[in-house]
C-alpha positions in Angstrom: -60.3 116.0 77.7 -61.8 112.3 77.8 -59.8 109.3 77.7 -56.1 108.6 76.3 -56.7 106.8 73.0 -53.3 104.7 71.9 -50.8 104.7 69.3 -50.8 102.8 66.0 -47.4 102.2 64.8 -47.5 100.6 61.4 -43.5 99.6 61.4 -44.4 97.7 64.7 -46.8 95.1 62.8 -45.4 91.7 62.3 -47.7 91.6 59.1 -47.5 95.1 56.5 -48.9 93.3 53.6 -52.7 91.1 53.1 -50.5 88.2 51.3 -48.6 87.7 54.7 -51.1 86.1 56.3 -50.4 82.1 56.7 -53.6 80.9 57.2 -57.6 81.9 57.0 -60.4 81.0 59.1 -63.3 80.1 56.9 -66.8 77.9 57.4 -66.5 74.4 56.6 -68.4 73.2 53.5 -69.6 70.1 55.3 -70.6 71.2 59.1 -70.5 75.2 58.3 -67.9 75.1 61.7 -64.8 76.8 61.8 -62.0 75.5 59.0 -58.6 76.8 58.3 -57.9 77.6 54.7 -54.0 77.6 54.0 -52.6 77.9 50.8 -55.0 75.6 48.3 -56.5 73.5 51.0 -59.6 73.7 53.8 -59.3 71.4 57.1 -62.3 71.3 59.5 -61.0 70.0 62.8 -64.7 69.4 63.7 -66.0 67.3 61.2 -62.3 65.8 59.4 -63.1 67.6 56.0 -60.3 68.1 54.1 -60.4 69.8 50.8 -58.5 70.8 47.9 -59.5 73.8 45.9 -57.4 73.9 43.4 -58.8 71.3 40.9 -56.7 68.6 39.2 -56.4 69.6 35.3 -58.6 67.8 33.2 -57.6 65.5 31.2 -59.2 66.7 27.6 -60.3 63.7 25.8 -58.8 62.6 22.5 -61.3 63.7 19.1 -61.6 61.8 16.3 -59.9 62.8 13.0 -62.3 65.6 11.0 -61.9 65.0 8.1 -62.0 68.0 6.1 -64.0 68.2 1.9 -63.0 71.4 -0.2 -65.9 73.8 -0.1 -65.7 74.6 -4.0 -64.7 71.2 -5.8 -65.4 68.8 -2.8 -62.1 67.3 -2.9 -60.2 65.7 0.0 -58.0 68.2 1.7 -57.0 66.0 4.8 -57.4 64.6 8.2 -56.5 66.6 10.8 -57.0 65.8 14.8 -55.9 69.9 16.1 -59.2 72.4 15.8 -59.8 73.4 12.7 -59.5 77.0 13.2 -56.0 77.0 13.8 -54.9 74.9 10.5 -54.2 76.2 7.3 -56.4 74.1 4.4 -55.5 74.0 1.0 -57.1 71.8 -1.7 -54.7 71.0 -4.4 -57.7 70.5 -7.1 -59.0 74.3 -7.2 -56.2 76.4 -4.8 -59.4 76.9 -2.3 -57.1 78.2 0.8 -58.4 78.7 4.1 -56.0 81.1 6.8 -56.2 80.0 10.3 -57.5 82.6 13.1 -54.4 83.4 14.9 -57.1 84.5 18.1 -59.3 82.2 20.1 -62.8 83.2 21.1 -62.8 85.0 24.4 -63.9 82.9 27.0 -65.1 83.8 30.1 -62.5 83.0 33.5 -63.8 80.1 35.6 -64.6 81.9 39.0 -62.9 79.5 41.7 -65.5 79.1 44.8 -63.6 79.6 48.1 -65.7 79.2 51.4 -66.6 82.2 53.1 -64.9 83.6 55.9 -65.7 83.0 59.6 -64.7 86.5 61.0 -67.1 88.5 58.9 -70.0 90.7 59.5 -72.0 93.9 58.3 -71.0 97.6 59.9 -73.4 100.2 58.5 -74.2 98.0 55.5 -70.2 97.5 54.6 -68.6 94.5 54.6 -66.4 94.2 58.1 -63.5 91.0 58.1 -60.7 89.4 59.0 -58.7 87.0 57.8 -57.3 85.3 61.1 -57.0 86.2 64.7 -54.0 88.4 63.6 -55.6 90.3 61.0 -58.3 91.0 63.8 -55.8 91.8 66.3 -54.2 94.6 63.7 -57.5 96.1 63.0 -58.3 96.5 66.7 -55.3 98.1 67.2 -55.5 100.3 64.6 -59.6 101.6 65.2 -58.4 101.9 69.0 -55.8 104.3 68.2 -55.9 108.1 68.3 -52.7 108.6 66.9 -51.7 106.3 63.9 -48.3 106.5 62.3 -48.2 104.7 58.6 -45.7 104.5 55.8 -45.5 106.2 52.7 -46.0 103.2 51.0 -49.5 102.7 49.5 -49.5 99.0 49.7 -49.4 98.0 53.0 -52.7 96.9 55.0 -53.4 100.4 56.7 -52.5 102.4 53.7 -55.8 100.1 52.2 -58.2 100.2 54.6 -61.4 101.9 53.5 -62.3 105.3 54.8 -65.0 104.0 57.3 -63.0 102.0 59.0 -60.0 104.8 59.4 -62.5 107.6 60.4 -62.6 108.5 63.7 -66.3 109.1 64.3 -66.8 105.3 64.0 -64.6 104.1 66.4 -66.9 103.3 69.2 -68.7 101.1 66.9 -66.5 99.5 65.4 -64.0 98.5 68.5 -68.3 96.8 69.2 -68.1 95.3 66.0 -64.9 93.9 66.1 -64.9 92.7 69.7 -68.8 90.8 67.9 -66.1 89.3 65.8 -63.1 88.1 68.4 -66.1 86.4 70.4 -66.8 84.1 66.9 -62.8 82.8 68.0 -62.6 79.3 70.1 
C-alpha cells in the first residue's frame, strides 16, 4: 500500500493563528543577510542594522495666516490659519456665505515598505513562505501528513492555507520545496 504518511493534528500546534508568530525572518536592507523583524523593528545580527519601520509622525509645519477677500464686494472677511475648506466665510458687506466641506478629498494610503522575507520561494509559479522556523515547521507537518484533523473554525492557519498547498498530489514536491527552504536556516 506504500508508505505510512502521519497525522496532522491542528489542536496540537503551539501557534493556530498567523498573528501568533513573535518574530519574522526577513533580508536585511543593508547586507541582504538574514534579519529578524519583531513587532515595528528589523535587527541584522550580521551587519548591526537596526531599523524602525514605523516612522516618527511628522511634524506638519505651521502656515501663514490666508487671509481671505469677499468674492463679490472684495471686502475683508478674515484671517484664518485652519484650511479653508473646513471654515465657514461670511462677509458682513454683501451676506456672500461660503459652507465648509464637511469631507476631505480621498487620499490615497501610504503603503509601508517592509523587507521581504528570507524563507520564500516559487512552487509552480505560487508564492511558497514562511514566517519563522515555526511557521516552517507547521507547514512541513501539515504537507507530510495523510491524515489531517482541523477545526471548524475558519481562521486558524490550516483552515487558510491555499488549495495547492493542502492537495495531496503535491506533496512530494512540496516536502522538496520546503526542505529548499529549511536549508536557507543557520
Amino acid at each position: 500500500m506504500g508508505r505510512k504518511l502521519a497525522r496532522f493534528v491542528e489542536a496540537d500546534q503551539p501557534v493556530k493563528y498567523m498573528g501568533g508568530f513573535d518574530h519574522t525572518l526577513v533580508h536585511c536592507p543593508r547586507c541582504d543577510g538574514m534579519a529578524v523583524r519583531r513587532v515595528a523593528r528589523v535587527t541584522c545580527g550580521s551587519c548591526a542594522y537596526t531599523s524602525d519601520l514605523k516612522r516618527e509622525p511628522k511634524v506638519e509645519r505651521v502656515e501663514p495666516p490666508q487671509i481671505v477677500m469677499c468674492p463679490e464686494c472684495n471686502r475683508y472677511v478674515g484671517t484664518y490659519r485652519e484650511d479653508l475648506r473646513l471654515q465657514r466665510l461670511h462677509c458682513r458687506g454683501c451676506d456672500w456665505t461660503r459652507e465648509p466641506v464637511l469631507r476631505r478629498p480621498w487620499v490615497a494610503p501610504k503603503r509601508e515598505r517592509l523587507p521581504r522575507l528570507w524563507l520564500e520561494t516559487t512552487f509552480r509559479g505560487e508564492r511558497l513562505w514562511a514566517e519563522n522556523e515555526q511557521h516552517l515547521r507547521f507547514l512541513e507537518e501539515y504537507v507530510a501528513a495523510g491524515v489531517r484533523e482541523t477545526g471548524s473554525s475558519n481562521s486558524t492557519i490550516a483552515s487558510r492555507l491555499p488549495a495547492w498547498i493542502k492537495s495531496g498530489k503535491n506533496r512530494e514536491d512540496l516536502l522538496r520545496a520546503l526542505a529548499k527552504l529549511r536549508s536557507r536556516l543557520p
